[in-house]
ZAMARGU-4260 file (C-alpha; in steps of 0.2 Angstrom, whole numbers, plus 5000, padded with zeros to 4 digits):
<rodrens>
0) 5000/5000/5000 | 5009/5017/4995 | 5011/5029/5008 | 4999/5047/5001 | 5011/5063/5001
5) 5002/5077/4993 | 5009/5091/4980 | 4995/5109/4982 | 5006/5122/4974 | 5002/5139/4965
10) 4997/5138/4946 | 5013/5142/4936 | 5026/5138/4951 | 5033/5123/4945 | 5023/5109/4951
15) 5023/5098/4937 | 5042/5099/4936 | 5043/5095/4955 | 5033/5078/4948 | 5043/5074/4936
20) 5058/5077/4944 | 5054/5064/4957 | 5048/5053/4944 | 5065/5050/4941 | 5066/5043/4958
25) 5058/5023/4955 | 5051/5023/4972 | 5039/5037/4968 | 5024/5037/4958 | 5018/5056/4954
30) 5001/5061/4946 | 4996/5074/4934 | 4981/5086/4941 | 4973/5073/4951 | 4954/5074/4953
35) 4957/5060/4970 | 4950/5077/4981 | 4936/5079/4972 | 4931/5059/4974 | 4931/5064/4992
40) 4924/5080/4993 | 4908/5076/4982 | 4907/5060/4996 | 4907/5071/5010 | 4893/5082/5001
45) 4883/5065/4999 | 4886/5062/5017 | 4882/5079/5024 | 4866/5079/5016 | 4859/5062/5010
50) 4844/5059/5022 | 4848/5041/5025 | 4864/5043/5035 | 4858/5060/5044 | 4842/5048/5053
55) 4856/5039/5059 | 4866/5039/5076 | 4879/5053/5069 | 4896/5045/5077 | 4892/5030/5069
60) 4891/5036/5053 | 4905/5049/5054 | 4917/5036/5057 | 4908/5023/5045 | 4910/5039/5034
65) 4930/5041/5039 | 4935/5024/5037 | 4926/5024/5019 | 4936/5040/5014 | 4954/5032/5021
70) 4950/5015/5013 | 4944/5022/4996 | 4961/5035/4994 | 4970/5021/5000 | 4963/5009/4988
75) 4965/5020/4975 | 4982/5026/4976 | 4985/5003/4975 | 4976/5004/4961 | 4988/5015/4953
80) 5006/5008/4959 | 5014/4996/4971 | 5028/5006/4973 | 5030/5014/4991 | 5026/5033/4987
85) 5012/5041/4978 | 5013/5061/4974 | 4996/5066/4970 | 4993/5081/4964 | 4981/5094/4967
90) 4979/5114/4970 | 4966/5110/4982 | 4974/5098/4994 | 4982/5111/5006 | 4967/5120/5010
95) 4959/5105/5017 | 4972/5101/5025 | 4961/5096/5041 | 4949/5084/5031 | 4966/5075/5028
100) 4969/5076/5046 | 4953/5070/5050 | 4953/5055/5038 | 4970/5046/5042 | 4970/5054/5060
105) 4989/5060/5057 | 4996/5075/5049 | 4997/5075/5031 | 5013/5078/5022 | 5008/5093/5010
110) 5022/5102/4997 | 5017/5118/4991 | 5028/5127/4980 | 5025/5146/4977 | 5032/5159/4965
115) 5034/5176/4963 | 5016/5183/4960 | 5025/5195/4946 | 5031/5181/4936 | 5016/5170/4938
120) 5004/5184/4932 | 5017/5184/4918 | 5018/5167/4913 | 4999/5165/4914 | 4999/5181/4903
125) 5013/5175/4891 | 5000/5159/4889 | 4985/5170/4881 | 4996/5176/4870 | 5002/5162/4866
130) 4985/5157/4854 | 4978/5173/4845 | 4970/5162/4832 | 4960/5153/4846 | 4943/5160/4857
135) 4951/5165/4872 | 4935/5165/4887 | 4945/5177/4898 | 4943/5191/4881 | 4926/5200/4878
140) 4926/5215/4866 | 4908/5217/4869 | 4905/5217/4890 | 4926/5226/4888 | 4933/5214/4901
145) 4950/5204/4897 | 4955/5214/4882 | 4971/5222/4890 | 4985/5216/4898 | 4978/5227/4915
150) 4961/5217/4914 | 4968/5202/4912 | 4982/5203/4925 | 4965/5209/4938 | 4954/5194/4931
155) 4969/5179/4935 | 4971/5188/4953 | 4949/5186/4955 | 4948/5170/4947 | 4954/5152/4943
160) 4968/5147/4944 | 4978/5161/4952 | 4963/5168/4962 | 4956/5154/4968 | 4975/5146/4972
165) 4978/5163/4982 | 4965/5164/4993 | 4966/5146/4998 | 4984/5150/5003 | 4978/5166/5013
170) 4967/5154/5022 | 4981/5142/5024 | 4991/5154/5032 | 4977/5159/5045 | 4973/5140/5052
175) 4991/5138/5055 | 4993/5123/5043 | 5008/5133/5034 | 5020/5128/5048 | 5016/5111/5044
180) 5019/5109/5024 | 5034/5113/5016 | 5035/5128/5006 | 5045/5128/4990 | 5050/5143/4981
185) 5052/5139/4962 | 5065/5149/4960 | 5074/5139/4974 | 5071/5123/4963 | 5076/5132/4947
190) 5091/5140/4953 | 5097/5127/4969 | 5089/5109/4961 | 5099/5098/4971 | 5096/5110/4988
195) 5079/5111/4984 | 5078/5089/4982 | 5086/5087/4996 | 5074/5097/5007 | 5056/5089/4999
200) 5067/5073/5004 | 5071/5078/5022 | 5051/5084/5024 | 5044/5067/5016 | 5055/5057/5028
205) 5062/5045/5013 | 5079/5041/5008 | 5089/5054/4995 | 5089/5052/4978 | 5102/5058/4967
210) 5091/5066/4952 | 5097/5068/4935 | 5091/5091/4933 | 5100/5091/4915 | 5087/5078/4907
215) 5070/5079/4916 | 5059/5067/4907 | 5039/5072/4906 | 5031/5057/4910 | 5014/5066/4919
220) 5003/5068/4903 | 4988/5080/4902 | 4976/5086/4888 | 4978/5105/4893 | 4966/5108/4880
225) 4951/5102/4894 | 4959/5117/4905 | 4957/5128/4889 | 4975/5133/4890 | 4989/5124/4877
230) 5006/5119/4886 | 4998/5125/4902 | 5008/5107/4911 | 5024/5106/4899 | 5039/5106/4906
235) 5059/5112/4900 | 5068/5095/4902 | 5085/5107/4910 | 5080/5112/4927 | 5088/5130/4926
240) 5083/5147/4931 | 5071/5155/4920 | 5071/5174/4912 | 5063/5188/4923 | 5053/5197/4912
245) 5036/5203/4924 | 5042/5220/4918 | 5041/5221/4902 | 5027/5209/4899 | 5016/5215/4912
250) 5019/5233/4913 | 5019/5247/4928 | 5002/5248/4931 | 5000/5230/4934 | 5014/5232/4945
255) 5009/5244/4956 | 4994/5235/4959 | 5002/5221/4964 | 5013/5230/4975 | 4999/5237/4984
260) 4985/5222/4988 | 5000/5207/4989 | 5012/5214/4999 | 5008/5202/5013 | 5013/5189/4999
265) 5031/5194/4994 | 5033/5197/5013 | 5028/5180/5018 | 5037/5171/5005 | 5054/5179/5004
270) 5052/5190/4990 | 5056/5208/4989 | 5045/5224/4988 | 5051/5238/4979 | 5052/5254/4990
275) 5046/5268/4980 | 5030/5257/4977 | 5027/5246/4992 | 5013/5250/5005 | 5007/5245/5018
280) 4991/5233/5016 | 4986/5220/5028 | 4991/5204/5028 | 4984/5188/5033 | 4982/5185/5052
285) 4995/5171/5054 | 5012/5172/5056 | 5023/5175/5041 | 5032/5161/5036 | 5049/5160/5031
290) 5054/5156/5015 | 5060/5137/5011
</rodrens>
């Protein structure tokens, strides 16, 4: 039975490199954008409201309930490798955090690697550009929403992936459950591999691997076409740092509003403000964590 480690990271950050790196490793089996939560949150829906189990003594059926959610993940994570570690990921995990407490009665093991928020919103912009001969949803001419690099950079900080992905981090940091996943800065990965490795090791409580970061082969496959985005999960098969270029693809304005409503961000994950432009804003109520 493969023990369950989990990977709920930012969209753009590196998480489907971080699979495939430890791909590489053969006691590891990593998933694509897993929809393993989503088996478990539409059965806890069932359960909260189905009529049968709520005439029902409720302590029974709460742990009736529990022991079908640990068997089921379990049974399903066997059905997809007998090797001893499966990575399963999913930008949802971390902020349920304590249903995985509650279901295995122990505290799960979460990775969540993060980025600077410039370079995400540059990346998820980089994207649409991308595909000018495609319908973009994110673009309408006729309600003026989406159709400049301003509105777009607001819309991916209100709305899936990065929106959503944010606030569940905020809400992360004011449980507490940051202190107990590992943060991981993609540009630690990128620009420190075997530093980085070595940490995600230490965290998982599994023996060190030496991983190969000049030849990273993709072996998680996705039709990125079902996200509506092309290339949204490739990866470079060198793990090297990439070009910083939020500036000229984003532009000031952007900038400055990023500056301004995600200061508690660059704070909390290492990342530096400029002065001219950085405010004040508040931040979320837990404690900052420190970068990884």
């Amino acid at each position: 039975m493969p023990t369950i480690f989990y990977q709920s990271s930012l969209p753009r950050a590196g998480s489907t490199l971080l699979q495939n790196i430890l791909a590489q490793n053969p006691d590891f089996h990593v998933t694509p954008t897993s929809g393993l939560l989503d088996l478990v949150y539409s059965a806890r829906r069932n359960y909260t409201n189905n009529q049968e189990f709520r005439a029902q003594d409720p302590e029974t059926m709460k742990k009736a309930f529990l022991a079908f959610c640990r068997g089921g993940m379990e049974s399903y994570a066997a059905a997809l490798t007998s090797k001893p570690y499966l990575v399963d990921k999913s930008r949802g995990w971390g902020v349920h955090y304590d249903l995985l407490e509650t279901i295995f009665q122990k505290k799960p093991k979460i990775i969540c690697m993060v980025r600077d928020l410039r370079q995400i919103l540059s990346s998820m912009e980089k994207k649409f550009r991308e595909t000018p001969e495609r319908h973009r949803p994110i673009e309408n001419h006729q309600d003026l929403t989406g159709i400049t690099t301003y509105k777009r950079a607001l819309q991916f900080l209100q709305s899936q992936p990065v929106g959503l992905a944010i606030e569940r981090l905020v809400e992360i940091h004011q449980r507490g459950w940051i202190k107990n996943m590992l943060v991981l800065r993609y540009e630690d990965l990128t620009a420190h591999p075997e530093a980085a490795l070595k940490k995600v090791y230490d965290y998982l409580e599994v023996p060190q691997f030496e991983h190969n970061f000049k030849k990273v082969v993709q072996v998680t496959q996705e039709d990125d076409y079902v996200f509506g985005t092309p290339g949204l999960h490739d990866i470079r098969p060198v793990v090297e740092p990439q070009k910083v270029d939020f500036l000229e693809v984003l532009g000031p304005d952007v900038l400055r509003h990023v500056y301004t409503k995600y200061a508690w961000y660059f704070r909390a994950f290492g990342y530096a403000l400029p002065k001219p432009q950085a405010r004040e804003t508040k931040e979320p109520q837990a404690a900052t964590v420190a970068a990884s």
